[in-house]
C-alpha positions in Angstrom: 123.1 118.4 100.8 126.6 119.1 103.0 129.0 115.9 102.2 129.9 116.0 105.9 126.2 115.5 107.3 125.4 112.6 109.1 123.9 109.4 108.1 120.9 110.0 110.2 120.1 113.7 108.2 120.9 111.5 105.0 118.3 109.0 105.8 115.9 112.0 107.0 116.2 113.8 104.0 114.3 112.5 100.6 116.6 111.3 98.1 116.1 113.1 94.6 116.3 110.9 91.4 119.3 112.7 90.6 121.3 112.0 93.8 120.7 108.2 92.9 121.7 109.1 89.4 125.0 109.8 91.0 125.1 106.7 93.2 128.6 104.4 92.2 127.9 101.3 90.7 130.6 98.7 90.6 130.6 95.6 88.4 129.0 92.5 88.5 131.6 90.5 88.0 134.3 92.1 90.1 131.9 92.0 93.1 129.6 89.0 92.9 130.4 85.7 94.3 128.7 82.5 92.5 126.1 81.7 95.3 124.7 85.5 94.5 125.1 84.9 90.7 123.4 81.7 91.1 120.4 83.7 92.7 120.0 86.4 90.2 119.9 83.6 87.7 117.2 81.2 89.9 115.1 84.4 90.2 115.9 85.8 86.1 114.9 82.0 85.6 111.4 82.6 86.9 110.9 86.0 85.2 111.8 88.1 88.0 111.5 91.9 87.5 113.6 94.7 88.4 116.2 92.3 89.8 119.1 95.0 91.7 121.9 94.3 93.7 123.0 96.6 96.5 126.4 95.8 98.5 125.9 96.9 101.6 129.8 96.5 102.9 130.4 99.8 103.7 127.0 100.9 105.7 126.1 97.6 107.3 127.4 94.8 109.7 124.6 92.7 109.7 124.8 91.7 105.5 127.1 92.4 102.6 124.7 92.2 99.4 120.6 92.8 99.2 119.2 90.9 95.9 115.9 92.7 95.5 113.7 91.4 92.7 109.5 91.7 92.5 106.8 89.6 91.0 103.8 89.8 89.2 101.6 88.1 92.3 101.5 85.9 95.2 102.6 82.7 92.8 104.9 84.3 90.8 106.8 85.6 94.2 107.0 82.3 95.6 108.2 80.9 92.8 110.8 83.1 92.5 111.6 82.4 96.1 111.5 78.9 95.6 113.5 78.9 92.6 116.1 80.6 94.5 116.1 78.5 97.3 116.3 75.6 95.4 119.4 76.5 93.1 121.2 77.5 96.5 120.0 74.7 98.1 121.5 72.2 95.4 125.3 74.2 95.1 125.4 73.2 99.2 124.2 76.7 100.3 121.2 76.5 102.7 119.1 79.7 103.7 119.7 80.8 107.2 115.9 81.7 107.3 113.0 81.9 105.3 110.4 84.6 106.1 107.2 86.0 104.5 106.5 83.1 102.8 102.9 82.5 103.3 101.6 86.0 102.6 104.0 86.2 99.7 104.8 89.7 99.4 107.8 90.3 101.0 109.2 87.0 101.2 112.9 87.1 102.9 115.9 84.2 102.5 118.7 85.2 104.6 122.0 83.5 103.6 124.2 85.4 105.9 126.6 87.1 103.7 123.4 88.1 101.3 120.0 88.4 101.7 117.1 87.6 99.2 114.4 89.9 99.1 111.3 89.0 96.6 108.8 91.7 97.0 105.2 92.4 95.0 105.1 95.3 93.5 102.7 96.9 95.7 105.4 96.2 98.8 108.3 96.9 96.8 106.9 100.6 96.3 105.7 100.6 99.7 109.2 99.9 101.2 111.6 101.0 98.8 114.5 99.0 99.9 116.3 101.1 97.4 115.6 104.5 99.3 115.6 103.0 102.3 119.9 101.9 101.8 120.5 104.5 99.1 124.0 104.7 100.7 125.0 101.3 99.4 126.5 100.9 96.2 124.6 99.2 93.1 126.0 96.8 91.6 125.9 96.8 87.8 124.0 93.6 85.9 124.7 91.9 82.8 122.3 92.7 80.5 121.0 88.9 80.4 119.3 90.0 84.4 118.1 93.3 82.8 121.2 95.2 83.0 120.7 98.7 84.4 117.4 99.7 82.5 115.1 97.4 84.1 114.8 99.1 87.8 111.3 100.9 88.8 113.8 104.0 89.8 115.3 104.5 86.5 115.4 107.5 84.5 112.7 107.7 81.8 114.3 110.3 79.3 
């Protein structure tokens, strides 16, 4: 791929597991503020899987961080959600919006600055928020929120 294309024949052309190989990763505690710390460990706290944090500062106007995380089922997703919402809820920060809630497999809390996203597996596949912003950076976790090895994306060798 030509480093000078556009961002619209980036996001036309599939990404190969070895450009996201190559993707920067910063580190988690450089980058993350407490609120999103405090969501990775609401959602870690309810046995989240695959939790991954994109900053989206240099592609997007709209957010600066996606926390992505999936769940076994419809329970276990809005547990997660609630668990997040409460912990944020009790340090003083409220959710903009909550959406998805009821069908429980894409359930979205929008915070302003970051954005929740608790998928099931089945719709975390389906929409690969991952792909989909595979111009953002990833931000590195501590091992104790499954550290690097824990994404559906990663390398198996």
């Amino acid at each position: 791929m030509k480093h000078n294309s556009t961002a619209k024949e980036r996001s036309l052309t599939p990404t190969t597991l070895s450009e996201l190989k190559m993707t920067p990763k910063a580190k988690a505690s450089e980058e993350l503020d407490e609120r999103i710390q405090g969501a990775l460990q609401a959602a870690n706290d309810k046995k989240a899987l695959d939790l991954v944090v994109l900053d989206l500062r240099e592609i997007a106007t709209f957010t600066d961080y996606f926390v992505i995380a999936s769940g076994n089922n419809e329970r276990q997703v809005q547990a997660i959600s609630d668990g997040v919402f409460e912990k944020l809820k009790k340090s003083g920060t409220a959710a903009a919006r909550v959406e998805g809630y009821q069908s429980a497999e894409w359930i979205l809390l929008d915070y302003g600055d970051f954005i929740v996203h608790v998928f099931s597996d089945k719709a975390r596949k389906f929409y690969d928020l991952e792909r989909l912003w595979r111009e953002s950076k990833s931000i590195a976790l501590p091992p104790e929120f499954g550290g690097e090895s824990t994404s559906f994306l990663r390398d198996e060798s």
